[in-house]
MDTraj code that builds the backbone (N, CA, C; nanometers):
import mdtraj as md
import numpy as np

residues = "UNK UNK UNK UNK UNK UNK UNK UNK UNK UNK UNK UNK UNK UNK UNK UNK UNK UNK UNK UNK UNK UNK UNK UNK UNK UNK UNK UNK UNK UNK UNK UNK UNK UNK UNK UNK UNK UNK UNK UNK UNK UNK UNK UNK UNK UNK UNK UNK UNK UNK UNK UNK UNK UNK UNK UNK UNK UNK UNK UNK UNK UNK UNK UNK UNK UNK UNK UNK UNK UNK UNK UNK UNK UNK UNK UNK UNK UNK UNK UNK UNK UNK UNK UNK UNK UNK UNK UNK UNK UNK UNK UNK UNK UNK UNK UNK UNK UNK UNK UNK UNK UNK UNK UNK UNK UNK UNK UNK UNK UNK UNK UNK UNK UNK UNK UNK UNK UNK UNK UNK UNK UNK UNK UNK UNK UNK UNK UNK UNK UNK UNK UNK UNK UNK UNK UNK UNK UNK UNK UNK UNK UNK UNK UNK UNK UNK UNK UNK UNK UNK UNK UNK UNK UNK UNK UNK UNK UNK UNK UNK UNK UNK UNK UNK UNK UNK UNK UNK UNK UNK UNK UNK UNK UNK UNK UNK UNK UNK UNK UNK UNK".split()
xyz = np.array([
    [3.3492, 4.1405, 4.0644],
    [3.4423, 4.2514, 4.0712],
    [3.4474, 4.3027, 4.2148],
    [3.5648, 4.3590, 4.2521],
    [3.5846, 4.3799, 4.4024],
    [3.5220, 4.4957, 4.3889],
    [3.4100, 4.5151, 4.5247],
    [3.3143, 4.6772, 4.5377],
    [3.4274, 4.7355, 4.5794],
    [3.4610, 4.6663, 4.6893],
    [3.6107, 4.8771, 4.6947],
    [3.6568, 4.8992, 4.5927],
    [3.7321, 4.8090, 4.5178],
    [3.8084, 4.8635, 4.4495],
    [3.7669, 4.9076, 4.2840],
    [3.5939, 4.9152, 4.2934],
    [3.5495, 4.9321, 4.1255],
    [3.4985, 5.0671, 4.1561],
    [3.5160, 5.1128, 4.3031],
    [3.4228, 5.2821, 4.3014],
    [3.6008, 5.3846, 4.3362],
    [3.5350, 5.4659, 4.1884],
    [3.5954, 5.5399, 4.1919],
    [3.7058, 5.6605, 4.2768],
    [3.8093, 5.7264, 4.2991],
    [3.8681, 5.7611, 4.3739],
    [3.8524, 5.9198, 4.3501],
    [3.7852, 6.0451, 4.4062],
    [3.7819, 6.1678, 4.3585],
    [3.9294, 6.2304, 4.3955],
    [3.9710, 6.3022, 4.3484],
    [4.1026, 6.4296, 4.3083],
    [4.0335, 6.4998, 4.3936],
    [4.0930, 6.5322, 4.5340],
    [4.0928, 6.6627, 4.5831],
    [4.1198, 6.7583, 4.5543],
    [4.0833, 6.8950, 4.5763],
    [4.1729, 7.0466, 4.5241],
    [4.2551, 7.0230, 4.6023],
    [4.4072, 7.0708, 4.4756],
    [4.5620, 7.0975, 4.5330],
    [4.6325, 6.9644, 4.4901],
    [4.5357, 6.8880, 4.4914],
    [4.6255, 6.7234, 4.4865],
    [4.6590, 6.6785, 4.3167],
    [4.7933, 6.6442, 4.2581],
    [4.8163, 6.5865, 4.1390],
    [4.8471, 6.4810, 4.1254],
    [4.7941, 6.3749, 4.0707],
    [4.8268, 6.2406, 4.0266],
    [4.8870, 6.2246, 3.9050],
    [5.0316, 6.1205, 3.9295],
    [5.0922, 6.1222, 3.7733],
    [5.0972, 5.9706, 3.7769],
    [5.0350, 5.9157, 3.6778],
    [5.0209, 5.7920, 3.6733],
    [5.1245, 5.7235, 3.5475],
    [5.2165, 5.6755, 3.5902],
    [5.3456, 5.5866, 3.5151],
    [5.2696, 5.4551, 3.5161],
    [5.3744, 5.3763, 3.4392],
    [5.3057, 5.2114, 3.4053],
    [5.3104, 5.1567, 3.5177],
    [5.4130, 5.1437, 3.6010],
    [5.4143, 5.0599, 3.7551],
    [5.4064, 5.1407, 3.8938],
    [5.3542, 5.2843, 3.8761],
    [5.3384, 5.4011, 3.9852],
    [5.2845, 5.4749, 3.9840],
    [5.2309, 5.4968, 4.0959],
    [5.1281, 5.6376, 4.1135],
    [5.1899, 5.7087, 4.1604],
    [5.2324, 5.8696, 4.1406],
    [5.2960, 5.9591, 4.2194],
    [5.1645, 6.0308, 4.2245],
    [5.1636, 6.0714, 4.4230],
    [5.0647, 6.1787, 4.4223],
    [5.0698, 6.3199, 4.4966],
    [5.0863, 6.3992, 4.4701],
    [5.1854, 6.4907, 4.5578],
    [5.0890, 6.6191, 4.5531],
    [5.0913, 6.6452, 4.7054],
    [4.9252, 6.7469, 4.7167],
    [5.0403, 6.8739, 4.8799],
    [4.9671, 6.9860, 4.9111],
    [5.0377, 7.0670, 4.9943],
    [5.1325, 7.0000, 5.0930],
    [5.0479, 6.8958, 5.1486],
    [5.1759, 6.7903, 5.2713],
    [5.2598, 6.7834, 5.2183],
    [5.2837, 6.7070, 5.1179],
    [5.3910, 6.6437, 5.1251],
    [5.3678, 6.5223, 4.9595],
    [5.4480, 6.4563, 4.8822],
    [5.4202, 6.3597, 4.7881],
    [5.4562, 6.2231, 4.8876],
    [5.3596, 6.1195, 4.7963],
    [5.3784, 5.9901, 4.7988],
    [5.3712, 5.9254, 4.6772],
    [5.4033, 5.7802, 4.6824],
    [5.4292, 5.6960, 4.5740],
    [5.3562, 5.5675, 4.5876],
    [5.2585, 5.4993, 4.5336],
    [5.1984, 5.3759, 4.5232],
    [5.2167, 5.2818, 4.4112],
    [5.3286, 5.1908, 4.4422],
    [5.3633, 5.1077, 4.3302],
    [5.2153, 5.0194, 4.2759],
    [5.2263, 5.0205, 4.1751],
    [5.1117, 4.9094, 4.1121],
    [5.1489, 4.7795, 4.0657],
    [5.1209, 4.6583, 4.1203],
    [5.1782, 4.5305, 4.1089],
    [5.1054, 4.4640, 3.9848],
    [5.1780, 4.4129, 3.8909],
    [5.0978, 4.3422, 3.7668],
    [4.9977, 4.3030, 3.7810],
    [4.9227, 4.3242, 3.6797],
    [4.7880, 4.2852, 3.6412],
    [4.6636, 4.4082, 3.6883],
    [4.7254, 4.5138, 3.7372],
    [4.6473, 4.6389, 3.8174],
    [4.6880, 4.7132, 3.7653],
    [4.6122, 4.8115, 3.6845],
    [4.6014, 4.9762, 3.6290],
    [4.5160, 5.0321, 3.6821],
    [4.5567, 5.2141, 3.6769],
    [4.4811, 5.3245, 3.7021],
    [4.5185, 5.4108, 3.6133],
    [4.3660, 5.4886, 3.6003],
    [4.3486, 5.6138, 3.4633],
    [4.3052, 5.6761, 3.5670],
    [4.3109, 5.8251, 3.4749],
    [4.2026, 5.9577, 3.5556],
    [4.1402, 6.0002, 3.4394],
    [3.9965, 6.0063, 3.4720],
    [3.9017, 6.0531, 3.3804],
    [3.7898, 6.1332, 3.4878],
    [3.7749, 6.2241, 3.3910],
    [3.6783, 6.3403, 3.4700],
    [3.6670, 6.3598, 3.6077],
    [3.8160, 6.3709, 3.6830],
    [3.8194, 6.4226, 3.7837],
    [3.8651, 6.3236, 3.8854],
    [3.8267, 6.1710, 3.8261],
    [3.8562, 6.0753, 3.9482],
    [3.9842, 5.9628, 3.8827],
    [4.0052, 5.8873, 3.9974],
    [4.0673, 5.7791, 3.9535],
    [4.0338, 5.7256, 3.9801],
    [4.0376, 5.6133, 3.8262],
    [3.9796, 5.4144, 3.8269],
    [4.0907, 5.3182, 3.8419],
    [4.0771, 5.2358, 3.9246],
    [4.1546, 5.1166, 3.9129],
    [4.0838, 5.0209, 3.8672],
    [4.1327, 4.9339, 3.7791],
    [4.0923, 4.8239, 3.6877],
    [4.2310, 4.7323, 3.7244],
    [4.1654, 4.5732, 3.6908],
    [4.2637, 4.4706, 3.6777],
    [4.2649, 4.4373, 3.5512],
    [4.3189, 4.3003, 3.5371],
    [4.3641, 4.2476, 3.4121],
    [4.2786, 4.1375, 3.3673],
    [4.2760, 4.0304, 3.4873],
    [4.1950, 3.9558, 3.4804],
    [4.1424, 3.8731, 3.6193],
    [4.1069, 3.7218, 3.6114],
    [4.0212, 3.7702, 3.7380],
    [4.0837, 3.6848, 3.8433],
    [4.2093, 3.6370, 3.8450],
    [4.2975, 3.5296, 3.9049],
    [4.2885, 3.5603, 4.0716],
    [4.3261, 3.5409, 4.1178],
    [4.2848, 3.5291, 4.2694],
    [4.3902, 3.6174, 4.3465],
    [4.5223, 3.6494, 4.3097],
    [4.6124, 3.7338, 4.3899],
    [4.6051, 3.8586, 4.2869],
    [4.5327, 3.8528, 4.1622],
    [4.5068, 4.0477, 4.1040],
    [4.4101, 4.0670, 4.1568],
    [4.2645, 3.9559, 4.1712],
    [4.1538, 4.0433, 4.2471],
    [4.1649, 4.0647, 4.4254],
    [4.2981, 4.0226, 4.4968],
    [4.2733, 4.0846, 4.6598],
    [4.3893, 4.1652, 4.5950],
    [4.4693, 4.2385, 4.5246],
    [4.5263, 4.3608, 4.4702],
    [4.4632, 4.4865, 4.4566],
    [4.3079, 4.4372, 4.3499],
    [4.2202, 4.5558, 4.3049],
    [4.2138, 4.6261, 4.4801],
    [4.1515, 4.5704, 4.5122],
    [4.0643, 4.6984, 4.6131],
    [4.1694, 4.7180, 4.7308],
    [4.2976, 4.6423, 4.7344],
    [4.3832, 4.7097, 4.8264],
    [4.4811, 4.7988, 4.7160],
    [4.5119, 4.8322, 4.6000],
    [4.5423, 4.9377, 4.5932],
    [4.4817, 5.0574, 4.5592],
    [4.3585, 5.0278, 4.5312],
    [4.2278, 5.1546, 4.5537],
    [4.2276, 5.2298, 4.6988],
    [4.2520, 5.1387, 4.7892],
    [4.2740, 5.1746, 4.9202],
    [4.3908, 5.2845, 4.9296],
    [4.4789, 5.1960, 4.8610],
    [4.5742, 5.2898, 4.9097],
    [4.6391, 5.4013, 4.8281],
    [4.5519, 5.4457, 4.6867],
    [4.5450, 5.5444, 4.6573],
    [4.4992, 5.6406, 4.7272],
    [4.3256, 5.5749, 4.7626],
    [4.2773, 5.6974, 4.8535],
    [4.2894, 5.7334, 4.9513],
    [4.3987, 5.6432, 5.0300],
    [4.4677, 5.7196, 5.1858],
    [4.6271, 5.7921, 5.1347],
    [4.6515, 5.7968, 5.0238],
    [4.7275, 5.9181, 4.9511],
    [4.6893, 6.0056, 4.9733],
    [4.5786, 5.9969, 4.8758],
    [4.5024, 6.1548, 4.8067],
    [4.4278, 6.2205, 4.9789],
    [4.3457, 6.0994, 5.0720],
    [4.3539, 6.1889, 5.1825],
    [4.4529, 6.2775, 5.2685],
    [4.5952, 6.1735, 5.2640],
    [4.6658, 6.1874, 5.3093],
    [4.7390, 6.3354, 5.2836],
    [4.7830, 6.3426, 5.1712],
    [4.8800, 6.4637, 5.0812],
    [4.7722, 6.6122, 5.0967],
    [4.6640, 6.5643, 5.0691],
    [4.5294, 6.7056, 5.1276],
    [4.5292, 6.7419, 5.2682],
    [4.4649, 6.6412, 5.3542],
    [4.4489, 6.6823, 5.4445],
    [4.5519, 6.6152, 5.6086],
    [4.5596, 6.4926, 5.6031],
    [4.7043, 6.4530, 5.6799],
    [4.5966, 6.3238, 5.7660],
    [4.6858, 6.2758, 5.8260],
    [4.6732, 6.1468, 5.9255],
    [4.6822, 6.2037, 6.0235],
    [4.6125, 6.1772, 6.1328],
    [4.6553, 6.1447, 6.2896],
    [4.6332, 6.0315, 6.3941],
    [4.7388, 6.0197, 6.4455],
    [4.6728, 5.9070, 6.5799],
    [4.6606, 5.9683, 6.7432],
    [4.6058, 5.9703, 6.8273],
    [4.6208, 6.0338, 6.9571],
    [4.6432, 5.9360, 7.0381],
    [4.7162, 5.8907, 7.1288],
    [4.7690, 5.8487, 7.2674],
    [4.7328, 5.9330, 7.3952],
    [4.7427, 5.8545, 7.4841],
    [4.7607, 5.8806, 7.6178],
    [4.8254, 5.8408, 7.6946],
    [4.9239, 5.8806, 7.7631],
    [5.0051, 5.8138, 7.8779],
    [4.9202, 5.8075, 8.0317],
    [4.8890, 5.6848, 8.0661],
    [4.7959, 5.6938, 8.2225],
    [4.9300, 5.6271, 8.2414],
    [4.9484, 5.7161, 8.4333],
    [4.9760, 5.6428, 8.5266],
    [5.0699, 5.7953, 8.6057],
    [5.1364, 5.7448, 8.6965],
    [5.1772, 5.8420, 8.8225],
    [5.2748, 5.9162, 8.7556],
    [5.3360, 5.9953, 8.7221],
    [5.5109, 6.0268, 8.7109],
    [5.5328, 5.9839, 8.5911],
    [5.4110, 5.9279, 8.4612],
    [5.4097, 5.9354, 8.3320],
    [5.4374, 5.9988, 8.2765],
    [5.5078, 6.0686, 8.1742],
    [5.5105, 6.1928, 8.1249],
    [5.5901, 6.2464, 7.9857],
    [5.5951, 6.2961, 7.9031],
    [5.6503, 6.3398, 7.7398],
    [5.6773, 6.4609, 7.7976],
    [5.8533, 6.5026, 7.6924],
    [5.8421, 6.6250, 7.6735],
    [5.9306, 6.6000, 7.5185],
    [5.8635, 6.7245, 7.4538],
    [5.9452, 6.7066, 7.3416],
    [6.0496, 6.8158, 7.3425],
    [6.1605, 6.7885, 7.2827],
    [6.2814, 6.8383, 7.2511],
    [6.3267, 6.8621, 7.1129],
    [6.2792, 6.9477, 6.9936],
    [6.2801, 6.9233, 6.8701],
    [6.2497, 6.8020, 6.8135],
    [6.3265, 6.7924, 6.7606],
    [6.3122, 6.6202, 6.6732],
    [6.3064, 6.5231, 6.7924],
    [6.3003, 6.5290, 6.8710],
    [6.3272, 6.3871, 6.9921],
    [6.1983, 6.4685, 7.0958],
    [6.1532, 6.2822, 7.1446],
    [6.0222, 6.3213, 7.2378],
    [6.1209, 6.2598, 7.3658],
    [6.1049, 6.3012, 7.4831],
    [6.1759, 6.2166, 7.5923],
    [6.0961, 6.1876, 7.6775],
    [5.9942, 6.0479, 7.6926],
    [5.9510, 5.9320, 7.8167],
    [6.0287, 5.9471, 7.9428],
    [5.9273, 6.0057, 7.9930],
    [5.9539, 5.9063, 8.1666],
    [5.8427, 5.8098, 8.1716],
    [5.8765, 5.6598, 8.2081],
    [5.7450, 5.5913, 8.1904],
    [5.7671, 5.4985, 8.3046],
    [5.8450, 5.5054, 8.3739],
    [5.8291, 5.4504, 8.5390],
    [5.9979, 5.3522, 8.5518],
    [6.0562, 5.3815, 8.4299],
    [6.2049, 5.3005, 8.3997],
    [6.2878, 5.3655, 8.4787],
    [6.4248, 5.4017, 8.5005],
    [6.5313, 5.4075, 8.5807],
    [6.5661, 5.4886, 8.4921],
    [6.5376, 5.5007, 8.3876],
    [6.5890, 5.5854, 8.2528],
    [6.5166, 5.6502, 8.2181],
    [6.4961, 5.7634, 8.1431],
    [6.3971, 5.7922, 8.0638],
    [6.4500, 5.7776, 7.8744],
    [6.3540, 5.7532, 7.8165],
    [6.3692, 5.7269, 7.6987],
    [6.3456, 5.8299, 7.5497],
    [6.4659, 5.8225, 7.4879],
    [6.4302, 5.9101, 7.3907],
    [6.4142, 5.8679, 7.2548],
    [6.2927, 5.9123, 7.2421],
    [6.2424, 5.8729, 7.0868],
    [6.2244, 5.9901, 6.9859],
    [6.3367, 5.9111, 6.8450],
    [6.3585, 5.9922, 6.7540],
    [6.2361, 6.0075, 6.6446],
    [6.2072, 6.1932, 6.6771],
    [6.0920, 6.1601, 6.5444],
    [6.1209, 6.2000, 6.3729],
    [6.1108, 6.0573, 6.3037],
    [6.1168, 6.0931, 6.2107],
    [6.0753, 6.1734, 6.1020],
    [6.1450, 6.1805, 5.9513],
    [6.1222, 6.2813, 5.8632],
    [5.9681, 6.2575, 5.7807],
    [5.8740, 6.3936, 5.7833],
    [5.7198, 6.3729, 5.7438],
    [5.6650, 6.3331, 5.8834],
    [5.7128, 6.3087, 6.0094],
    [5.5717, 6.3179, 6.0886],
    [5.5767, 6.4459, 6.1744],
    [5.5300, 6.4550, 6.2512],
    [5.5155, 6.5376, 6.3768],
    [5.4563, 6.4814, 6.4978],
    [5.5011, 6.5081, 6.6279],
    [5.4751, 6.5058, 6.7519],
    [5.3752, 6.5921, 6.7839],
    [5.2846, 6.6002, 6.8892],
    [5.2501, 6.7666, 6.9230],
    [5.2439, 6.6662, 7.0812],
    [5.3359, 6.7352, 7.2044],
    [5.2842, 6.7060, 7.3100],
    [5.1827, 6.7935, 7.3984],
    [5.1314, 6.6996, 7.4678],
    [5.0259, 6.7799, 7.5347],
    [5.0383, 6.7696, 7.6950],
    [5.1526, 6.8274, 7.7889],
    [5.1591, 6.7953, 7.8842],
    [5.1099, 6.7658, 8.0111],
    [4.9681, 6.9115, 7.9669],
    [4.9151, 6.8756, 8.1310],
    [4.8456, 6.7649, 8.0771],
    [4.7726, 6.7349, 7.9885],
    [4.7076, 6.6185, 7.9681],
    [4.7109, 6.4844, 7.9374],
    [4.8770, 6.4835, 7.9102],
    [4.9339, 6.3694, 7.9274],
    [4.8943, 6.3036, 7.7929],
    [4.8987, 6.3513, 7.7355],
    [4.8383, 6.3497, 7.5696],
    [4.9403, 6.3870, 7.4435],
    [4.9664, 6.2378, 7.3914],
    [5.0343, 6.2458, 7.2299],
    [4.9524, 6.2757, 7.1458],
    [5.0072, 6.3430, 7.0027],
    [4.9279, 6.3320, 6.8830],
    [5.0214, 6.3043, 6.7407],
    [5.0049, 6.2099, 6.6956],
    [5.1347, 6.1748, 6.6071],
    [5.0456, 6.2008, 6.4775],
    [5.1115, 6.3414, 6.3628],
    [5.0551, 6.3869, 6.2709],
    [5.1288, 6.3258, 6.1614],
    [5.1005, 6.3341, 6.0327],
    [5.1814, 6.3004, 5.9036],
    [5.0757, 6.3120, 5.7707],
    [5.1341, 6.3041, 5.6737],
    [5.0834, 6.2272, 5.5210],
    [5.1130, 6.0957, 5.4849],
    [5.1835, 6.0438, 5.5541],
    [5.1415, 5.9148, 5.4945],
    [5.0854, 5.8367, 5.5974],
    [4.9870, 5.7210, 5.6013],
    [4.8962, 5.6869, 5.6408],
    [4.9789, 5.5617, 5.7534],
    [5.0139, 5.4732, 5.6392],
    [5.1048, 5.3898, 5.7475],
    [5.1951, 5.4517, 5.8183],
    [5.2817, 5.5343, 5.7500],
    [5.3878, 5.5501, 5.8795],
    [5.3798, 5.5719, 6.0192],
    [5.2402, 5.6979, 5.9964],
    [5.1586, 5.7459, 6.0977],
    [5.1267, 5.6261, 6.1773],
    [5.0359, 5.5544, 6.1945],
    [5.0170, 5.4220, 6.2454],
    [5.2044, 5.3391, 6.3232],
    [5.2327, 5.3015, 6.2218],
    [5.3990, 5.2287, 6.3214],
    [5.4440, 5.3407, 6.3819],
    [5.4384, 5.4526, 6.3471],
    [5.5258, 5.5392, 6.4970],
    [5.4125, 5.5400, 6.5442],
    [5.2392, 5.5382, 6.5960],
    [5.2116, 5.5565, 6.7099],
    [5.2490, 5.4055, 6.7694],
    [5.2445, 5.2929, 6.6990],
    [5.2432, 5.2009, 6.7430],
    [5.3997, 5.1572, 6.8402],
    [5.5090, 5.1991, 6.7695],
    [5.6206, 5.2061, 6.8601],
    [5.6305, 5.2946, 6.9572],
    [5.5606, 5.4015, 6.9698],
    [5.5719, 5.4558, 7.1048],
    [5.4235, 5.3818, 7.1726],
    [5.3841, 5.3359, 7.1955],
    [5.2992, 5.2218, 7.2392],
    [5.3593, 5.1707, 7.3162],
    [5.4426, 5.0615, 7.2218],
    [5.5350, 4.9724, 7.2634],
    [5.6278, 4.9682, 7.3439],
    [5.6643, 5.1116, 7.3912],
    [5.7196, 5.1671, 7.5119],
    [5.7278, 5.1443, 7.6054],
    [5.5629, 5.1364, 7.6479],
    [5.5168, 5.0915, 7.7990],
    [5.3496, 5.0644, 7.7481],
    [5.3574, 4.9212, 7.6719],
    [5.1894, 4.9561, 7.6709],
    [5.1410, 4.9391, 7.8013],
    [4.9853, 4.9505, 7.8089],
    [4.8843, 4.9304, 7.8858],
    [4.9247, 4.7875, 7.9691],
    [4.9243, 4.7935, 8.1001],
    [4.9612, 4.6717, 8.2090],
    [4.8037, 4.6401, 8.2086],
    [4.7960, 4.5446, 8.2331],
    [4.6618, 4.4583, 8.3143],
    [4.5452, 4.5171, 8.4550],
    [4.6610, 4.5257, 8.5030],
    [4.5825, 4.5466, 8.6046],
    [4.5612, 4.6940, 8.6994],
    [4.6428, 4.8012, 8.6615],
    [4.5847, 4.9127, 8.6950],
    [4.5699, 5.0080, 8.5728],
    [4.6244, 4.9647, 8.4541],
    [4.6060, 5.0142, 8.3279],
    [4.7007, 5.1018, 8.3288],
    [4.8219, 5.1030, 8.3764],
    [4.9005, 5.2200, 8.3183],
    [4.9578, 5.1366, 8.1995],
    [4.9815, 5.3035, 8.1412],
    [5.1059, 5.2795, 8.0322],
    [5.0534, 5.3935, 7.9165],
    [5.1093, 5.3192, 7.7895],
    [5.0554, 5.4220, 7.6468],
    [4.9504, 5.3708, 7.6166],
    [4.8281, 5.4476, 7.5802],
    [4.7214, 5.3561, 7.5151],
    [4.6836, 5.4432, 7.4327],
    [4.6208, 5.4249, 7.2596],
    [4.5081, 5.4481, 7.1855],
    [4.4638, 5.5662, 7.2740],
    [4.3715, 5.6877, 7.2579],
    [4.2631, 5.7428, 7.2757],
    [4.1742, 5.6805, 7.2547],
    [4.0927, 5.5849, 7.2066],
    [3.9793, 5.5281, 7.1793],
    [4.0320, 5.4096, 7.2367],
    [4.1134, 5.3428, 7.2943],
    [4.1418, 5.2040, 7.3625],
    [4.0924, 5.1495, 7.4550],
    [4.0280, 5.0904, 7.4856],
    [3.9514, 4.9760, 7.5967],
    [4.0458, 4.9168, 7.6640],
    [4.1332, 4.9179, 7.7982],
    [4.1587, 4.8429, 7.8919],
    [4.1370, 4.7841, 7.9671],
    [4.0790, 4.6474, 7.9243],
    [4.0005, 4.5815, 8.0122],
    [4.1344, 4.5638, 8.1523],
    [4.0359, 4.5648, 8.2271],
    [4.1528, 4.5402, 8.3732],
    [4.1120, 4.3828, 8.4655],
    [4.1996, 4.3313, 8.5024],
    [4.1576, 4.2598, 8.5841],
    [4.1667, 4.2906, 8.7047],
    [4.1069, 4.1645, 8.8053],
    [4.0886, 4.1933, 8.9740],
    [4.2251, 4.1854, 9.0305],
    [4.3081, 4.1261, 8.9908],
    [4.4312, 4.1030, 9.0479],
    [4.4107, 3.9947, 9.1702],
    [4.5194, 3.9701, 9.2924],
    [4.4563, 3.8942, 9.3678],
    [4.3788, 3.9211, 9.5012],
    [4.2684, 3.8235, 9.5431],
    [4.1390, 3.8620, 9.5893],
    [4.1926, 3.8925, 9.7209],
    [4.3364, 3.8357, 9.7906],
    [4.3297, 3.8504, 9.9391],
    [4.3016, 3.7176, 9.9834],
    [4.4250, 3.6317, 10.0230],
    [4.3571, 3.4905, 10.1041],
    [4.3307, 3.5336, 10.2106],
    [4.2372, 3.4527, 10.3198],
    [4.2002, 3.4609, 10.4429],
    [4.2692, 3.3873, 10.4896],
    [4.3150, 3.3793, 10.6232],
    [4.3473, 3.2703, 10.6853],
    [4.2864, 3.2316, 10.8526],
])
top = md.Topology()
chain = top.add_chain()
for i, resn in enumerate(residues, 1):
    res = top.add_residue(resn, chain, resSeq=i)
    for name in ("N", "CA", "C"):
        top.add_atom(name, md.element.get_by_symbol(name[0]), res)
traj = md.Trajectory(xyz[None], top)
């Protein structure tokens, strides 16, 4: 039996789960979400938590079990308490400002770029510090918008500008050494 997916999922306070035959609706102060359940995968709530169980033990229901256990419980985190990712923009004349719904890049282009933020997340810029924080309830979305503003201007090689992770490692290289002649 898959260990993620045979330990139980606890109900936060505030959070309700309505469990239909092919869906989980879970809808807590953020905001609701929806986790379809693909055949051969059920969930009950009993005394406070939710179980996911399969059907039987075939090879595409058991890598199912514990990825939709997963992704119940980045619901139930999600709808309680929320997602975040943090960025950083390094480099000279880098810079965010947000404008309501739209963040606007200067990232060393001829242009600057405006990125639309969509419905359920939030921006928070941080200017002197040159610092994104992309908030939400749902777990993935959170993730592809930090990842498309990434994609902006990621991290170059060799002096490391661009967007990177807060926790990101840029390895850099030497670039070139200087021939003698």
């Amino acid at each position: 039996m898959s260990r993620i997916g045979k330990q139980p999922i606890p109900v936060p306070k505030g959070v309700e789960f309505k469990i239909a035959e092919d869906q989980v609706s879970v809808k807590g102060p953020k905001g609701q979400l929806h986790v379809k359940l693909p055949p051969g995968i059920s969930a009950a709530m009993e005394d406070g938590t939710i179980t996911v169980s399969r059907a039987d033990d075939e090879g595409q229901t058991r890598s199912y079990h514990g990825l939709v256990r997963a992704l119940l419980a980045n619901a139930a985190t999600g709808v309680s308490e929320g997602w975040s990712k943090e960025l950083e923009i390094v480099g000279i004349g880098y810079r965010a400002q947000s404008k309501g719904k739209t963040v606007t890049f200067s990232l060393g282009f001829s242009h600057t770029i405006d990125f639309a933020v969509p419905d359920g997340i939030e921006i928070d810029v941080d200017a002197k510090a040159n610092k994104l924080m992309v908030k939400g309830f749902d777990r993935q979305q959170v993730g592809q918008i930090a990842a498309e503003i990434r994609a902006l201007r990621p991290p170059e090689p060799y002096k490391g500008k661009g967007i990177r992770y807060s926790d990101e490692r840029v390895r850099t290289k030497a670039g070139k050494q200087g021939a003698t002649v």
